[in-house]
N, C-alpha and C positions, 0 to 999 in steps of 0.2 A: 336622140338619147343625150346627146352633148347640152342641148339646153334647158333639158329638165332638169340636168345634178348641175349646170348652171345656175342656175332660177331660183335650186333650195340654198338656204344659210346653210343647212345640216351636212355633215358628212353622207357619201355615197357607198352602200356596198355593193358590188356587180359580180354574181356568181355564176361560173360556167362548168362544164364538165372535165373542159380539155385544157391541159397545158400550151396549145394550141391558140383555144378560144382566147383564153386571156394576154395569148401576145396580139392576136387581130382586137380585140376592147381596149387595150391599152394604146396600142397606135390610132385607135379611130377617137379617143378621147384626146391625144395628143390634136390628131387631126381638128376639131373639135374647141381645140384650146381651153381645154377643162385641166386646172391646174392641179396637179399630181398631190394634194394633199389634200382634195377632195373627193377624192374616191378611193376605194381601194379597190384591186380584181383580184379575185382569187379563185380557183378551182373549188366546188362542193367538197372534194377530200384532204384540201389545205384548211379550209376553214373549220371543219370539222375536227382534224386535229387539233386547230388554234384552241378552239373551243373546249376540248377536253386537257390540254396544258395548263389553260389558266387556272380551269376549273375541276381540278384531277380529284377531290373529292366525293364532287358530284357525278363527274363522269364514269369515275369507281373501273377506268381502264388497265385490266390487265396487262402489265411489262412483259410477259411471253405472249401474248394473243395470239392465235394461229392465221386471222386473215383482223392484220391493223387497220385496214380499212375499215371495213364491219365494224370492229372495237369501237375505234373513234367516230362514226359515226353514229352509233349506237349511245356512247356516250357524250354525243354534243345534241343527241333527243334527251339525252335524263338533264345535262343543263339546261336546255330550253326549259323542260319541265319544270321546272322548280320553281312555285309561286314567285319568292323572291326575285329571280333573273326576270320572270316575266312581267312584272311590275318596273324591275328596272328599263326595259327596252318599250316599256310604254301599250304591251301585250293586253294586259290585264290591271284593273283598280282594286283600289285594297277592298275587301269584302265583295267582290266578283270574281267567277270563275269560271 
């Protein structure tokens, strides 16, 4: 793992489920000597929320929700969604879909 987000110029993202997961990815990249500004770890329901913060339009997440999880995830599929994010992240070309 350590010398593939090596090897890229580009930034790395590395998603796991567990608060857990990403303290054992974080030491094995340390291990690894993958410098901390080329990756980030984050759990699926950290990035998720990340994702509906930036993009609180698109993600259209209710402020009472009854399970925020669900919400923001929910809403970081309508960001994904959105022709324009997915042209940004190199998803999709303009007049393809």
């Amino acid at each position: 793992m350590g010398s593939v987000i090596q090897a890229q110029s580009k930034r790395g993202l590395v998603l796991t489920h567990t608060n857990a997961g990403v303290e054992v990815l974080r030491r094995r990249l340390q291990r690894y000597q993958v410098a901390p500004g080329n990756v980030t770890v984050q759990t699926i329901d950290s990035w998720c929320r990340y994702l509906s913060e930036r993009f609180p339009a698109l993600a259209s997440v209710a402020a009472d929700a009854d399970n925020v999880y669900l919400a923001n995830s929910r809403g970081a599929l309508r960001v994904l969604a959105a022709s324009h994010i997915q042209r940004l992240l190199g998803l999709t070309r303009p007049g393809r879909h």
